[in-house]
C-alpha positions as CSV (number, residue, x, y, z in Angstrom):
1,X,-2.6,-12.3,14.4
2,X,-2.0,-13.5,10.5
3,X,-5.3,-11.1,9.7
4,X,-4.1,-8.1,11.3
5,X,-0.9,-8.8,9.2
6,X,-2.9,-9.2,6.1
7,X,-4.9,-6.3,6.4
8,X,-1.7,-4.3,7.1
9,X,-0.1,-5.5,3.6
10,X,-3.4,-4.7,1.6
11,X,-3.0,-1.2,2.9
12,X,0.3,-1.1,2.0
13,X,-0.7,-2.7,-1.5
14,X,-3.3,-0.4,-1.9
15,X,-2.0,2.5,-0.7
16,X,1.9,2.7,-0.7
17,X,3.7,5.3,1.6
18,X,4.8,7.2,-1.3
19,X,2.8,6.5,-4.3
20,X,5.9,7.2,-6.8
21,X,9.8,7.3,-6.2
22,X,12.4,10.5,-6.7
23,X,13.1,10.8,-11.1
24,X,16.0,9.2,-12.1
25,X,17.7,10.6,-15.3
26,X,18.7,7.9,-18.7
27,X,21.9,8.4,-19.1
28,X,21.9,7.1,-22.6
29,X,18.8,6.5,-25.3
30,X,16.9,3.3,-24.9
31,X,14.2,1.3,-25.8
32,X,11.9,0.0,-23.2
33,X,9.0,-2.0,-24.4
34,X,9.1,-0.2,-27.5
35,X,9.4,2.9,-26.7
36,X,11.9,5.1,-27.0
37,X,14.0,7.3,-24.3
38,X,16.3,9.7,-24.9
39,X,19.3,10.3,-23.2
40,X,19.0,13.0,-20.3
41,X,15.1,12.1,-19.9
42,X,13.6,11.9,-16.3
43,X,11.7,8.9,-15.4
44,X,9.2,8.4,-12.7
45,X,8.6,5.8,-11.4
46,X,5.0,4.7,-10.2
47,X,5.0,2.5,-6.8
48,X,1.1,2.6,-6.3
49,X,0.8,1.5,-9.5
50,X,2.2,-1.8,-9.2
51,X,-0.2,-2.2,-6.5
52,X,-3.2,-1.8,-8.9
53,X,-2.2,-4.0,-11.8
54,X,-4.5,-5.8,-13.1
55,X,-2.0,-8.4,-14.9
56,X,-0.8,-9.1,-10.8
57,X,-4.2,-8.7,-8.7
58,X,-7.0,-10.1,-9.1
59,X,-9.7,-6.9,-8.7
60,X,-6.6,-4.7,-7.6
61,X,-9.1,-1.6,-6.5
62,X,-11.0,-3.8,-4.0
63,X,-9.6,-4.7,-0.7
64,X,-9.2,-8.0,0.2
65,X,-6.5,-8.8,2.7
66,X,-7.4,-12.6,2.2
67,X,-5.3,-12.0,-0.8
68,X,-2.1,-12.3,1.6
69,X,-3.6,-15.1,3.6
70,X,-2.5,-18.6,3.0
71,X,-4.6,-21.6,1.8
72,X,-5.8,-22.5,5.0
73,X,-6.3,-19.1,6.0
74,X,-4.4,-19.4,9.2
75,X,-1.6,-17.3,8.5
76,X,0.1,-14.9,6.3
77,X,1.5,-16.6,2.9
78,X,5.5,-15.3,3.0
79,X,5.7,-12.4,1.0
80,X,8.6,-10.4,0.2
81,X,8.0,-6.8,0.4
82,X,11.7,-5.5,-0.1
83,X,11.3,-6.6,-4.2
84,X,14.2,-9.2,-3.1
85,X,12.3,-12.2,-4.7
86,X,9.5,-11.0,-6.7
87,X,8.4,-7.3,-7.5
88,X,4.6,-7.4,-7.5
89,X,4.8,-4.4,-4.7
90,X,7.2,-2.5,-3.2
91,X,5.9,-0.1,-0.6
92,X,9.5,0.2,1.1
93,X,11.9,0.5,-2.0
94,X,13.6,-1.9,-3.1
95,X,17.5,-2.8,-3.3
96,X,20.3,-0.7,-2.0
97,X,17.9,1.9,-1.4
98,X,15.2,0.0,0.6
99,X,13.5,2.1,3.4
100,X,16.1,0.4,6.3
101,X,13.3,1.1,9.0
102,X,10.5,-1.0,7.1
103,X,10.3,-3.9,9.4
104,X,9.8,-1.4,12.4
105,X,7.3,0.1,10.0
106,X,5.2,-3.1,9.8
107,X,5.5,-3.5,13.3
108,X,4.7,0.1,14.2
109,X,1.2,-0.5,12.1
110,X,0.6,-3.7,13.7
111,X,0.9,-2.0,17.0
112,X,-1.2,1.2,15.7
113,X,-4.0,-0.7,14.2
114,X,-4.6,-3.5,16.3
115,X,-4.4,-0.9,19.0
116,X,-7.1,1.7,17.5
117,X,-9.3,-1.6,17.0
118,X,-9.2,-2.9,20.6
119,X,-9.6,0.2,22.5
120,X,-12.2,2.1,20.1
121,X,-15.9,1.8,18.6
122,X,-15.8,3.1,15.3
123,X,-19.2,4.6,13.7
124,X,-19.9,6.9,10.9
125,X,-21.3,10.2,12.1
126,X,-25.1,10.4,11.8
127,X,-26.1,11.1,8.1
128,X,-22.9,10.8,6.9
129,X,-22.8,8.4,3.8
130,X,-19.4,6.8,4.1
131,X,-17.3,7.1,0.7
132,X,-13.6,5.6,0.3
133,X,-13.9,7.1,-2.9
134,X,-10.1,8.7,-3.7
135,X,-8.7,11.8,-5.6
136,X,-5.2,12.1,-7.4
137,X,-3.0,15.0,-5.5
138,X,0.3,15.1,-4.5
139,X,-0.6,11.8,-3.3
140,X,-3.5,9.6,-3.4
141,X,-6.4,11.6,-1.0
142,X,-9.8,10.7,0.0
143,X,-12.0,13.1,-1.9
144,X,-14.1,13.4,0.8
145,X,-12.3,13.1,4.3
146,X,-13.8,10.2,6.7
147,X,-15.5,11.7,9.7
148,X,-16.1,9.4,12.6
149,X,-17.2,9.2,16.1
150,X,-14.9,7.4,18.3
151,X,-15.8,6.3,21.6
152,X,-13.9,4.3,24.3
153,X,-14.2,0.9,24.8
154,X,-15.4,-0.5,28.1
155,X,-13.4,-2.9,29.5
């Protein structure tokens, strides 16, 4: 199921579990691409961000999980999602501080998706426009919440 997978990583591109990690404190002044830090600052650091540059991604707001597929577009091109190799996301941490449970994670969303697809029809509730469009909070929210009507599928 290289597509499931693929879909799974463009949600994790586009929307990380945690859109920023816990401030770290400078613990002496720096420079960092010209600007300066004082000692003491706190820095934030912006996970979801990654995820919507447009120096890594091509049309980083869209989603296109054929962005993870290989050439032939039979599976999933290998890409590292600890920050190991290359940092172009890193939904899980990275380092020594990587989420340890990630690949159960990726599994677990496999499972949960590919499970909610199979057994359910999925339709927008009569008159209801649908609208992915998202609001900043705490975390990233829809600014207006999906409603859908689920039904069983018959088998």
């Amino acid at each position: 199921m290289p597509y499931l997978k693929a879909v799974i990583l463009e949600g994790l591109r586009r929307h990380p579990p945690a859109h920023f990690l816990l401030p770290h404190s400078v613990t002496q002044d720096t420079t960092l691409e010209g600007f300066a830090i004082p000692k003491n600052t706190l820095v934030n650091f912006m996970v979801a961000d990654m995820g919507w540059n447009p120096k890594i991604w091509d049309d980083p707001m869209a989603f296109k999980p054929e962005r993870f597929m290989n050439s032939k577009g039979n599976g999933v091109e290998a890409f590292d999602v600890t920050g190991r190799k290359e940092i172009r996301m890193i939904p899980f941490g990275a380092g020594r501080r990587i989420c340890p449970g990630y690949e159960l994670a990726i599994l677990h969303l496999e499972y949960f998706v590919a499970n909610l697809v199979l057994n359910f029809e999925w339709r927008a509730v009569d008159g209801d426009e649908v609208d992915l469009s998202e609001e900043q909070g705490f975390t990233v929210e829809m600014k207006n919440p999906l409603q859908v009507h689920l039904s069983p599928r018959r088998k």
